[in-house]
PyMOL CGO cylinders between C-alpha atoms (Angstrom):
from pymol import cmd
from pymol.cgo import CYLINDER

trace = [
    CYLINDER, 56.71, 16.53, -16.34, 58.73, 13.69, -15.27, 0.3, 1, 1, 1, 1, 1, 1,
    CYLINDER, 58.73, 13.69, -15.27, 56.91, 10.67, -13.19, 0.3, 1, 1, 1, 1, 1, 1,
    CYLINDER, 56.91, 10.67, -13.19, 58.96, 8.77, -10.84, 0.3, 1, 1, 1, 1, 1, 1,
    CYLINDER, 58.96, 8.77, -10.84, 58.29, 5.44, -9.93, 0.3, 1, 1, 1, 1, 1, 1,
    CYLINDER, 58.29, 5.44, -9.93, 57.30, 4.17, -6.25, 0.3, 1, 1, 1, 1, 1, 1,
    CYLINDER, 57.30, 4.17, -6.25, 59.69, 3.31, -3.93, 0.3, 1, 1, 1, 1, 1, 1,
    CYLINDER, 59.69, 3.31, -3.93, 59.97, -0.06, -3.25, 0.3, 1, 1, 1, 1, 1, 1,
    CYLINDER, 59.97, -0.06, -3.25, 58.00, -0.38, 0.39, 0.3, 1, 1, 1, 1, 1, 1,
    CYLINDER, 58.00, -0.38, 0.39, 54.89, 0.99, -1.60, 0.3, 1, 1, 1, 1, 1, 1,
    CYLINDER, 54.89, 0.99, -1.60, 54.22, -1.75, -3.94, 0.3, 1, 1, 1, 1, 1, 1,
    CYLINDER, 54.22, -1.75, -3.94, 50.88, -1.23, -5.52, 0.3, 1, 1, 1, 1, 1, 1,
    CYLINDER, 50.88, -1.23, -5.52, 47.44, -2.91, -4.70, 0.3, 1, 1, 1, 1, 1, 1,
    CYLINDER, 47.44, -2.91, -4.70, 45.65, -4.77, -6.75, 0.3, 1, 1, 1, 1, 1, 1,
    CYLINDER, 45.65, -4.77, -6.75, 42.24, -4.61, -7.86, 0.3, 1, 1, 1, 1, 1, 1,
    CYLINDER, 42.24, -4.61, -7.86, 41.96, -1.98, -5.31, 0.3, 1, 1, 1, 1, 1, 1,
    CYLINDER, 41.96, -1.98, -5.31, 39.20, 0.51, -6.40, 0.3, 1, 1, 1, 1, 1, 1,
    CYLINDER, 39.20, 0.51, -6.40, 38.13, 3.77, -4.57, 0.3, 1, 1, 1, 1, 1, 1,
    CYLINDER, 38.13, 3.77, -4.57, 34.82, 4.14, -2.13, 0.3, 1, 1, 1, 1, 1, 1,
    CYLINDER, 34.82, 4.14, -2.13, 31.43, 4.63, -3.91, 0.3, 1, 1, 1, 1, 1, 1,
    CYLINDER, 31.43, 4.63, -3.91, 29.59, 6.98, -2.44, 0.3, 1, 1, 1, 1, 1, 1,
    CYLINDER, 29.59, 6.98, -2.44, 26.08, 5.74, -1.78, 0.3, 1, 1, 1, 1, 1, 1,
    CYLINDER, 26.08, 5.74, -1.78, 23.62, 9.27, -2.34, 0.3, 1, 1, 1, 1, 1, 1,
    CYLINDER, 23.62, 9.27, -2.34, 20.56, 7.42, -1.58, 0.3, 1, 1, 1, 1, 1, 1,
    CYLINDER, 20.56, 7.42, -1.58, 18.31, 9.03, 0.88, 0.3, 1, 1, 1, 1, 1, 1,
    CYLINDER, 18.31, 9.03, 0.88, 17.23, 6.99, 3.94, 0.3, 1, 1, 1, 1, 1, 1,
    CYLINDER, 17.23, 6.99, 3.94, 13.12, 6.54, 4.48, 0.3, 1, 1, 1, 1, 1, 1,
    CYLINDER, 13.12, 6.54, 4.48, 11.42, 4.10, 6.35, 0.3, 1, 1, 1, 1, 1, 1,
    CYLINDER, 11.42, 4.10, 6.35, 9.25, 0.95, 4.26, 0.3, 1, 1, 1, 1, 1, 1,
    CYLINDER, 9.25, 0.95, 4.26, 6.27, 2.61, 5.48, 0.3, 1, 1, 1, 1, 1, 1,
    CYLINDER, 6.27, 2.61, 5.48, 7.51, 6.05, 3.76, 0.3, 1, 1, 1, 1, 1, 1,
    CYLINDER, 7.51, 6.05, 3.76, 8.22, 4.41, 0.92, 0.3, 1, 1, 1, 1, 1, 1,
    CYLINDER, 8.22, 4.41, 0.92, 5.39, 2.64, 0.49, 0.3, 1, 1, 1, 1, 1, 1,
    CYLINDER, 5.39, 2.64, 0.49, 3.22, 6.15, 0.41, 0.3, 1, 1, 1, 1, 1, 1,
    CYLINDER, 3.22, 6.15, 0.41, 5.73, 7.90, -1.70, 0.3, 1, 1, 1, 1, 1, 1,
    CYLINDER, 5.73, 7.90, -1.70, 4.90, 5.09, -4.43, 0.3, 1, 1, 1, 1, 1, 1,
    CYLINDER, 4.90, 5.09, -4.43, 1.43, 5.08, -4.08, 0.3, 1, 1, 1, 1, 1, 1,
    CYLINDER, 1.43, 5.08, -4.08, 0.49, 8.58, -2.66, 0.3, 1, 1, 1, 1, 1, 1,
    CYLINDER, 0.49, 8.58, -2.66, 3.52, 10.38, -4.23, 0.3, 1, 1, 1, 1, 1, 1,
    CYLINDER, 3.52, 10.38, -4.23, 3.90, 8.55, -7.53, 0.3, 1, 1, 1, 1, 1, 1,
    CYLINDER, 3.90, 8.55, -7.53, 0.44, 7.06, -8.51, 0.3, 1, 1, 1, 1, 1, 1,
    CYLINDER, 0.44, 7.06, -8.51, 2.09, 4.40, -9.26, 0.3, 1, 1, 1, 1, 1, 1,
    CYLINDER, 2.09, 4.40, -9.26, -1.04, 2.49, -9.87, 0.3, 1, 1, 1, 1, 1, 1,
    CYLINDER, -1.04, 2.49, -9.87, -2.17, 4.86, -12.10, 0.3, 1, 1, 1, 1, 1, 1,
    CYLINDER, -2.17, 4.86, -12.10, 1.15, 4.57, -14.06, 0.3, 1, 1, 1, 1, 1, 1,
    CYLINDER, 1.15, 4.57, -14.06, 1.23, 3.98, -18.08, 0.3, 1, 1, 1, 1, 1, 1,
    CYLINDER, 1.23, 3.98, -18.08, 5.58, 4.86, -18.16, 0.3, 1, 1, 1, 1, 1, 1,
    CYLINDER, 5.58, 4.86, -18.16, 8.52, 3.84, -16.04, 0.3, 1, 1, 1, 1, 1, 1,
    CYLINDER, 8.52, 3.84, -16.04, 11.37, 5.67, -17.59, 0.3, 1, 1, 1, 1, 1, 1,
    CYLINDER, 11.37, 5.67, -17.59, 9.89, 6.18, -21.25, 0.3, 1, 1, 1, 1, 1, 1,
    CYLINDER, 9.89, 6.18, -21.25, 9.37, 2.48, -21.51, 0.3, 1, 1, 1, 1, 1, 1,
    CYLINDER, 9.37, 2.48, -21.51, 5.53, 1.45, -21.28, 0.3, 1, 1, 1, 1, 1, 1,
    CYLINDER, 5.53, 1.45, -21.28, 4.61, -0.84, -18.04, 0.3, 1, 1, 1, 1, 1, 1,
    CYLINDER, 4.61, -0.84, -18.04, 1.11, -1.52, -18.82, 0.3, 1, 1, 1, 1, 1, 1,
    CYLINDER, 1.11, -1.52, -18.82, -1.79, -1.10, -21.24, 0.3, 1, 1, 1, 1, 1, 1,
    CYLINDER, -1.79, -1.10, -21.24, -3.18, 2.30, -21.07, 0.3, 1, 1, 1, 1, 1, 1,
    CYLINDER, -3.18, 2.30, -21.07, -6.36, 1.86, -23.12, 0.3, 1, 1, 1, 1, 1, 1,
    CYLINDER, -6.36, 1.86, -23.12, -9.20, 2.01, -21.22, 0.3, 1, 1, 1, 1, 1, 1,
    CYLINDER, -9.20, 2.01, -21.22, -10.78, -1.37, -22.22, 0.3, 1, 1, 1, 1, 1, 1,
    CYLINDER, -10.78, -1.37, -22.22, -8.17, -3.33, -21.22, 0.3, 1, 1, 1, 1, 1, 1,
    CYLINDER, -8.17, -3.33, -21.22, -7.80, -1.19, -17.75, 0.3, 1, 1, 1, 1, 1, 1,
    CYLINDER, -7.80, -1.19, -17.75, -11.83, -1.75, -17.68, 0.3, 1, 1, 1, 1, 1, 1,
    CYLINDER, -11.83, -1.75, -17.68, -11.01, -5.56, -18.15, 0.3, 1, 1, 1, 1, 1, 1,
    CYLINDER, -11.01, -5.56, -18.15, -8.72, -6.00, -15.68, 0.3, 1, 1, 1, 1, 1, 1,
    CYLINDER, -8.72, -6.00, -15.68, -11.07, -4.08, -13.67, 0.3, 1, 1, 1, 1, 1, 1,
    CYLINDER, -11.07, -4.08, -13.67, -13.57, -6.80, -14.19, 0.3, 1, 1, 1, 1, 1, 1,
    CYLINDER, -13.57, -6.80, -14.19, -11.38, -9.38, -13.75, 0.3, 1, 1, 1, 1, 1, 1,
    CYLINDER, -11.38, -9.38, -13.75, -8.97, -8.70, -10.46, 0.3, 1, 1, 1, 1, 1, 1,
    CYLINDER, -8.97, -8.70, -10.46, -11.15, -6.10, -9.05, 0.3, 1, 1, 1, 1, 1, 1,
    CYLINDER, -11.15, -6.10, -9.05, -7.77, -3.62, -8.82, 0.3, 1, 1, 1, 1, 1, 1,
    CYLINDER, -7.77, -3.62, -8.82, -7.45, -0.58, -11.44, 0.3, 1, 1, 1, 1, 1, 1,
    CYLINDER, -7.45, -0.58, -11.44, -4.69, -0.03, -13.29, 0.3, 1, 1, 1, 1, 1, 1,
    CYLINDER, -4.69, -0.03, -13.29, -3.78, 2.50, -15.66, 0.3, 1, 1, 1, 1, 1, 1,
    CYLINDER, -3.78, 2.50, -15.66, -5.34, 5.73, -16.99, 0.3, 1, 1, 1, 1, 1, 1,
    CYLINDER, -5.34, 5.73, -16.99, -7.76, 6.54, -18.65, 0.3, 1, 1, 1, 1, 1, 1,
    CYLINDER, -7.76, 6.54, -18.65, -6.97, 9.76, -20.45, 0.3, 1, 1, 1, 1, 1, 1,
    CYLINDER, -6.97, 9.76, -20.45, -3.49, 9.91, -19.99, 0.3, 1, 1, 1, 1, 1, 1,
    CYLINDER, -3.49, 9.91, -19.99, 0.21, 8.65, -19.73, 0.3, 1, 1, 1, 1, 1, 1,
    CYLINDER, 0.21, 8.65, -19.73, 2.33, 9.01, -16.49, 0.3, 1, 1, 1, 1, 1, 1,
    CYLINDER, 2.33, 9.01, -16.49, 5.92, 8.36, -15.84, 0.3, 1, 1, 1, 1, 1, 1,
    CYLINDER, 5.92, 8.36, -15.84, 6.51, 6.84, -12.89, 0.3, 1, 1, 1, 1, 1, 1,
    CYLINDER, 6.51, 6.84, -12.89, 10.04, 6.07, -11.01, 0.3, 1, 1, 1, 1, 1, 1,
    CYLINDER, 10.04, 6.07, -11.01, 11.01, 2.66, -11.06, 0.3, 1, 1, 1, 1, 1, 1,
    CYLINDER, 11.01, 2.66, -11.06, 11.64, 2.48, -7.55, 0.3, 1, 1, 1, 1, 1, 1,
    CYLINDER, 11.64, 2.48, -7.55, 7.70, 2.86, -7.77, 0.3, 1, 1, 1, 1, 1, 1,
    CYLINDER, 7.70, 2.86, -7.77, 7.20, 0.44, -9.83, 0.3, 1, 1, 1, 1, 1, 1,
    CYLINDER, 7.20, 0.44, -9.83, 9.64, -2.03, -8.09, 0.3, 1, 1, 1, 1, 1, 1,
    CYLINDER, 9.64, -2.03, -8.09, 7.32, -1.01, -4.41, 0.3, 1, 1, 1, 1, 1, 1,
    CYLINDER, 7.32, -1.01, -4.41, 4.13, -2.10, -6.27, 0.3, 1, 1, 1, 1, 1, 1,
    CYLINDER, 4.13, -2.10, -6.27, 5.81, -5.37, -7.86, 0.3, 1, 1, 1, 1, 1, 1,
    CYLINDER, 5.81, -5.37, -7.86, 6.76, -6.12, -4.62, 0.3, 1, 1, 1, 1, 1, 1,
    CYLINDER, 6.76, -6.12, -4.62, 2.96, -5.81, -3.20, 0.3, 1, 1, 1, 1, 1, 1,
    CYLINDER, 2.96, -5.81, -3.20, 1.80, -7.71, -5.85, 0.3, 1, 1, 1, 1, 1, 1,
    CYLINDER, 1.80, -7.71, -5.85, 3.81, -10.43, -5.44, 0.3, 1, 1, 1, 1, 1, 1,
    CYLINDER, 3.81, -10.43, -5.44, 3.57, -10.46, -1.83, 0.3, 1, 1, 1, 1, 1, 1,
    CYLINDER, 3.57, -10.46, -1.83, -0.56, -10.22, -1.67, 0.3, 1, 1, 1, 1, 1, 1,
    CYLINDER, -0.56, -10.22, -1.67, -0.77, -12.50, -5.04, 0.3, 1, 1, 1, 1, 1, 1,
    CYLINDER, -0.77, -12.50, -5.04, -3.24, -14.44, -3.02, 0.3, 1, 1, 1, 1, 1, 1,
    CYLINDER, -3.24, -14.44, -3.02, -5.52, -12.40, -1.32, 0.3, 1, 1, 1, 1, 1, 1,
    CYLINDER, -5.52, -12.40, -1.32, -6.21, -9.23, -3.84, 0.3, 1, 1, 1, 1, 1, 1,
    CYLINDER, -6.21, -9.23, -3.84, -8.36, -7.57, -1.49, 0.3, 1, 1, 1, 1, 1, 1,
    CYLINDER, -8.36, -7.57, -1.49, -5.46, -7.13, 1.10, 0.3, 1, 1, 1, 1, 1, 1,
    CYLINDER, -5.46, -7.13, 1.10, -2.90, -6.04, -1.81, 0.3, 1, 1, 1, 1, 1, 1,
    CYLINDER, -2.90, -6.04, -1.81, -5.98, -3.39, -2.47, 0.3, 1, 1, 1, 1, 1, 1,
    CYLINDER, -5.98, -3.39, -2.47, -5.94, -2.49, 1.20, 0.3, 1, 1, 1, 1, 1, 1,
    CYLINDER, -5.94, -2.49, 1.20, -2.16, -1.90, 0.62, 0.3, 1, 1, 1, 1, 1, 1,
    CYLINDER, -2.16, -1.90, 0.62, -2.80, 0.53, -1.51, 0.3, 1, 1, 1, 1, 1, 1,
    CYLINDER, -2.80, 0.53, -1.51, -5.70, 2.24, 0.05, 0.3, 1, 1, 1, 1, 1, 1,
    CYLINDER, -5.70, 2.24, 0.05, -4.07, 2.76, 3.22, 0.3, 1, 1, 1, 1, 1, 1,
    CYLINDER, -4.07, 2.76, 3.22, -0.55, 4.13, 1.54, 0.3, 1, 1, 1, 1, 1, 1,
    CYLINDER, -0.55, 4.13, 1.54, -2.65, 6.29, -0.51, 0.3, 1, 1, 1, 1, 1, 1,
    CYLINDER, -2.65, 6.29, -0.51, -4.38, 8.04, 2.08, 0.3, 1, 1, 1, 1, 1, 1,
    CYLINDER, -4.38, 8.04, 2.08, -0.83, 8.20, 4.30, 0.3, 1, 1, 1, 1, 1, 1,
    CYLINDER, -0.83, 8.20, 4.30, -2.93, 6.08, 6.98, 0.3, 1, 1, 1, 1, 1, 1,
    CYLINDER, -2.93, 6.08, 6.98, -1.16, 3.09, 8.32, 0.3, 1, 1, 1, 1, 1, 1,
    CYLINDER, -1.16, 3.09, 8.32, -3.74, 0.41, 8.95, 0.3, 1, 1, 1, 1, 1, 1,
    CYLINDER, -3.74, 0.41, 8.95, -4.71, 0.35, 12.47, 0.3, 1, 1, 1, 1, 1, 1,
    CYLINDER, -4.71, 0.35, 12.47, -2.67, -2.11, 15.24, 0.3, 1, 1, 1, 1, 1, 1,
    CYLINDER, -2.67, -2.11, 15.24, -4.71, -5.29, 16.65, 0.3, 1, 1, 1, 1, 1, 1,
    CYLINDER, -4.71, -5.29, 16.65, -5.06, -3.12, 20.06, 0.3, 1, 1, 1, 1, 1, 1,
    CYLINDER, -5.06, -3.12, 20.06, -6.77, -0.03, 18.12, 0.3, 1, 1, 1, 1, 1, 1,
    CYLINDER, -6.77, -0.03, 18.12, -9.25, -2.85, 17.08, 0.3, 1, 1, 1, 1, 1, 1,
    CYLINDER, -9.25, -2.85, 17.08, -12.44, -2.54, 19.14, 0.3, 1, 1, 1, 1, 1, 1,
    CYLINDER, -12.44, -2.54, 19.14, -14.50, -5.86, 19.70, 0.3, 1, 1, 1, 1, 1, 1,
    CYLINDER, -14.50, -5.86, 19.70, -17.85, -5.40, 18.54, 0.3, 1, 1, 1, 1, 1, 1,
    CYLINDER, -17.85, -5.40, 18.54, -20.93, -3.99, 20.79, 0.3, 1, 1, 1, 1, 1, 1,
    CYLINDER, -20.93, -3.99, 20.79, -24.24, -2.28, 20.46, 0.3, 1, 1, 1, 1, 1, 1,
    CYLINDER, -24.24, -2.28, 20.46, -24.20, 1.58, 20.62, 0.3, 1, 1, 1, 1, 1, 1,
    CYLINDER, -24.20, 1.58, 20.62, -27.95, 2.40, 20.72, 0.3, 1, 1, 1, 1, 1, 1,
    CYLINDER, -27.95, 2.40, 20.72, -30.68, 2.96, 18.01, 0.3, 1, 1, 1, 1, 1, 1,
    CYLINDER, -30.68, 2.96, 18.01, -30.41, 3.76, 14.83, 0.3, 1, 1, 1, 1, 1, 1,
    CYLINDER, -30.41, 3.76, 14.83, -31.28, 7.70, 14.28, 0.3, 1, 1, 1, 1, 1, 1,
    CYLINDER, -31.28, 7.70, 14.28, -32.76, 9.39, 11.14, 0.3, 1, 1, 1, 1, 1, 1,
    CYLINDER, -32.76, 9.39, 11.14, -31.47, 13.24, 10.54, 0.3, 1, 1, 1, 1, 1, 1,
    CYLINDER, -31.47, 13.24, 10.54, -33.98, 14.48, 13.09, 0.3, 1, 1, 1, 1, 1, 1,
    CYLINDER, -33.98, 14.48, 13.09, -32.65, 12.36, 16.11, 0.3, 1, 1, 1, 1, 1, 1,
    CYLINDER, -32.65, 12.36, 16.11, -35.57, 9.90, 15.75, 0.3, 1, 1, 1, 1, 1, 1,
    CYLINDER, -35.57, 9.90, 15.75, -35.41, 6.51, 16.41, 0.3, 1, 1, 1, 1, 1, 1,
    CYLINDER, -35.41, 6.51, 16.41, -35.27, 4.34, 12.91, 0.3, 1, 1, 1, 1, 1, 1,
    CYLINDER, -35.27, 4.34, 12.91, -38.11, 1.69, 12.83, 0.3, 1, 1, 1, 1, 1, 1,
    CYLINDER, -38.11, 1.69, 12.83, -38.51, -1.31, 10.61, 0.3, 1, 1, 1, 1, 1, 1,
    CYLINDER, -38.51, -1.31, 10.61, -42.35, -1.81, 9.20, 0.3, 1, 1, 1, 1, 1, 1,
    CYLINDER, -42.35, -1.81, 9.20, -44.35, -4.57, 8.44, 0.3, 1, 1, 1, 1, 1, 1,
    CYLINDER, -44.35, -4.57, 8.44, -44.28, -5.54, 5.23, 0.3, 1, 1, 1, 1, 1, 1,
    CYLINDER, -44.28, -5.54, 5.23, -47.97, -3.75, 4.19, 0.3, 1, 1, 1, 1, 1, 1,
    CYLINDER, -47.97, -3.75, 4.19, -46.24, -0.94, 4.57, 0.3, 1, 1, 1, 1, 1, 1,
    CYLINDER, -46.24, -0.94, 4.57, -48.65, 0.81, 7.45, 0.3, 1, 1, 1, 1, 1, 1,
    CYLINDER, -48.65, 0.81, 7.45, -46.49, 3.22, 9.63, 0.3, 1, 1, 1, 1, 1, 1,
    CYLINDER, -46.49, 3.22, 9.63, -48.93, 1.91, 12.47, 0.3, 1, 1, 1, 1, 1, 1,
    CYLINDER, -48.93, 1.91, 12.47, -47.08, -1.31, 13.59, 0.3, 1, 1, 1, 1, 1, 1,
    CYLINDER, -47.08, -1.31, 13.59, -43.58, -1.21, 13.97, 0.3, 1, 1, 1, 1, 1, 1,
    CYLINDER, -43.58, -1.21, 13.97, -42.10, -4.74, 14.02, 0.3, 1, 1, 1, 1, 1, 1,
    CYLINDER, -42.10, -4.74, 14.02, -38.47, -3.95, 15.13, 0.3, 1, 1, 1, 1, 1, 1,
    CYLINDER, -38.47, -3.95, 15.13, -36.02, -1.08, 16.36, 0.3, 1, 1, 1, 1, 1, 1,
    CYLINDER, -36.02, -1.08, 16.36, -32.89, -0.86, 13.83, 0.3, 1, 1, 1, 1, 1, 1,
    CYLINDER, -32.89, -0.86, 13.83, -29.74, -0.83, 16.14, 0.3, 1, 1, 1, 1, 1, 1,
    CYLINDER, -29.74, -0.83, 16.14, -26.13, 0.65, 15.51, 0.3, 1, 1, 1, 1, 1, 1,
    CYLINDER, -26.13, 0.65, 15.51, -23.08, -1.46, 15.97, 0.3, 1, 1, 1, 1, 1, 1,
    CYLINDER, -23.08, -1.46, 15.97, -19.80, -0.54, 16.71, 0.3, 1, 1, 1, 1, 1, 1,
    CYLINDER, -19.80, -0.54, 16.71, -16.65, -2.53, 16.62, 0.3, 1, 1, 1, 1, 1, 1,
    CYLINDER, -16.65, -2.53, 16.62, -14.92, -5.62, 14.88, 0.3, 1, 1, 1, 1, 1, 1,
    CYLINDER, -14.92, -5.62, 14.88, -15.98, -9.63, 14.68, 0.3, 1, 1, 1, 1, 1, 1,
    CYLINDER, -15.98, -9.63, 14.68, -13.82, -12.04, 16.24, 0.3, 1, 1, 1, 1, 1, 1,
    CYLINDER, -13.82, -12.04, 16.24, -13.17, -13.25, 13.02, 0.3, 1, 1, 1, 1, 1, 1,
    CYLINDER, -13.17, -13.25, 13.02, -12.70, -9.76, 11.46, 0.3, 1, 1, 1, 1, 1, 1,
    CYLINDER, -12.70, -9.76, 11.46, -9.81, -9.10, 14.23, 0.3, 1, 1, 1, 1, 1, 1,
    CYLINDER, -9.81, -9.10, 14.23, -8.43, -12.45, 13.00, 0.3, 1, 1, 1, 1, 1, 1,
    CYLINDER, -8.43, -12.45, 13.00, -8.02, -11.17, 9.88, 0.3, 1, 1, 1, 1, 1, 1,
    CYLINDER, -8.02, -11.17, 9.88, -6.99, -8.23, 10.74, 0.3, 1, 1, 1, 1, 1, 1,
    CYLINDER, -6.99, -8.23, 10.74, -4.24, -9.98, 12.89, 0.3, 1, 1, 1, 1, 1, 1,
    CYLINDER, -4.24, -9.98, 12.89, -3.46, -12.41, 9.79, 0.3, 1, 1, 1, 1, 1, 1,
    CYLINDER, -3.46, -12.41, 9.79, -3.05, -9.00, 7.37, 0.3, 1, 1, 1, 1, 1, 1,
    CYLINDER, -3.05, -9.00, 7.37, -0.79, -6.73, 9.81, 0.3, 1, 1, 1, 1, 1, 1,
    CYLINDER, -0.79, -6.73, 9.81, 1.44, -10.37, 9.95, 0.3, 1, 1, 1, 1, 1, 1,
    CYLINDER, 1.44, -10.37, 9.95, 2.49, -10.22, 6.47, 0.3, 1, 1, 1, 1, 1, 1,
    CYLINDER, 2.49, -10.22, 6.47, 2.40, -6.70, 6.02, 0.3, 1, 1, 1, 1, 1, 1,
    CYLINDER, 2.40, -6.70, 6.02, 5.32, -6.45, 8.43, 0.3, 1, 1, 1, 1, 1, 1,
    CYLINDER, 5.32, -6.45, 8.43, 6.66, -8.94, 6.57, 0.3, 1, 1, 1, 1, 1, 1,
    CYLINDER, 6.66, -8.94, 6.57, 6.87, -7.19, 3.48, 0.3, 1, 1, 1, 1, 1, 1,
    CYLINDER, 6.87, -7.19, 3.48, 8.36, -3.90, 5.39, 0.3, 1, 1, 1, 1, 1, 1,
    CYLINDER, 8.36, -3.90, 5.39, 10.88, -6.61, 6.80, 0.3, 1, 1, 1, 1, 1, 1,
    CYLINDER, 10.88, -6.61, 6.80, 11.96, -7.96, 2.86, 0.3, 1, 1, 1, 1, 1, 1,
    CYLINDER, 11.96, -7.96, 2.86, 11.71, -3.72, 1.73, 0.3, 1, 1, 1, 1, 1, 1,
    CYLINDER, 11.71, -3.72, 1.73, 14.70, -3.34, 4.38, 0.3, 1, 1, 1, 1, 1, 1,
    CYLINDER, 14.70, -3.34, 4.38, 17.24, -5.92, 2.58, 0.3, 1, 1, 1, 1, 1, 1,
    CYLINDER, 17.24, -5.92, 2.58, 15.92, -5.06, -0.85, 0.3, 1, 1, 1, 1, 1, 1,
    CYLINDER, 15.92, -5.06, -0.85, 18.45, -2.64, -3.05, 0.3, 1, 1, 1, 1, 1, 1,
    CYLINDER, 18.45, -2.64, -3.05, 16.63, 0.62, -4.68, 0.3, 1, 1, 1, 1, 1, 1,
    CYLINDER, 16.63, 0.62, -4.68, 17.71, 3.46, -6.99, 0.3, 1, 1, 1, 1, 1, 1,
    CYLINDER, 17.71, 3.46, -6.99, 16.97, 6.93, -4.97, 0.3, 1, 1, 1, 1, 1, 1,
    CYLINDER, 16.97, 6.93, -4.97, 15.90, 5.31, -1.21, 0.3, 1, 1, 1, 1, 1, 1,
    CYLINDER, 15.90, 5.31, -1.21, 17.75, 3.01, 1.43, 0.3, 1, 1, 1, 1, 1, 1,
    CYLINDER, 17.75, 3.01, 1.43, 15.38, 1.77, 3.46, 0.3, 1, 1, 1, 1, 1, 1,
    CYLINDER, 15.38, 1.77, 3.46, 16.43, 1.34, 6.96, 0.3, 1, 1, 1, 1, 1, 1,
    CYLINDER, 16.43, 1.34, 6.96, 13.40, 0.20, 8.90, 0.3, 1, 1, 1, 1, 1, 1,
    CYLINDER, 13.40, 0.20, 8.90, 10.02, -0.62, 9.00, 0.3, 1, 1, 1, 1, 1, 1,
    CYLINDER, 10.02, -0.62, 9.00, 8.44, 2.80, 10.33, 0.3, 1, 1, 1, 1, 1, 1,
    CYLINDER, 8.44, 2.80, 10.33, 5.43, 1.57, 11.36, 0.3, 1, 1, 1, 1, 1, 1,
]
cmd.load_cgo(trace, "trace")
């Protein structure tokens, strides 16, 4: 086979290099966020590509236990976990490192594929009625000689959020939009997040 040269008027391009195709699938933070920690148990995760990302014994997961009030790890077990996973729940961590109990709620919520409820779903708090024992009876706080003849006070039900609990509500939806915001411009392996979806 004989290979001509180009004519003249096509002189070749440098350091040109073809398309890559980009085959990662589109999701939303929000659907990424549950595929790590609903989909992958990625808190629950001992392997991220055969290469160990925590201790798995179950003293040390007991001690951490003790110490940040999150669980890690398994107990009886090792599971592999994507690192896109792992990269979701890096990304919580370092984005809650302050208030553990919100990274926790994080978690909860993605785990049980319930966003956490907008600032208008929030109910201010007010008094629904008596307390009720199984039988529909009114529940009744007793002196304290225990006689069941001189009820001191009715126990009442309460429905609704604190001012201050809405506050921090309002304070925890802030930077968990946030987060969805920096999931958009960060670069995964297997997703392209596009948008917040929430």
């Amino acid at each position: 086979m004989i290979t001509l040269p180009l004519p003249s008027r096509y002189p070749p391009v440098k350091g040109f290099h073809p398309p890559v195709n980009d085959f990662r699938r589109e999701t939303t933070a929000w659907k990424a966020l549950v595929w790590a920690y609903a989909d992958e148990h990625v808190r629950a995760a001992t392997h991220c590509g055969g290469e160990p990302v925590q201790y798995c014994s179950n003293g040390l997961r007991m001690m951490r236990v003790g110490e940040t009030g999150i669980g890690r790890g398994s107990i009886n077990g090792l599971l592999d976990v994507h690192e896109d996973a792992v990269q979701i729940d890096g990304l919580v961590a370092r984005w809650f490192d302050q208030w553990p109990a919100w990274r926790n709620m994080v978690a909860v919520y993605a785990e049980r594929k319930s966003p956490p409820p907008r600032l208008e779903q929030l109910r201010p708090l007010r008094v629904v009625g008596p307390a009720r024992d199984d039988r529909g009876k009114p529940l009744f706080m007793w002196d304290t000689f225990g006689r069941r003849d001189n009820p001191i006070a009715c126990v009442v039900r309460f429905e609704g959020c604190t001012p201050q609990q809405v506050k921090a509500h309002a304070d925890f939806l802030a930077l968990f939009e946030a987060m969805m915001d920096r999931m958009v411009e960060m670069t995964f392996k297997k997703w392209k997040v596009v948008s917040r979806g929430y």
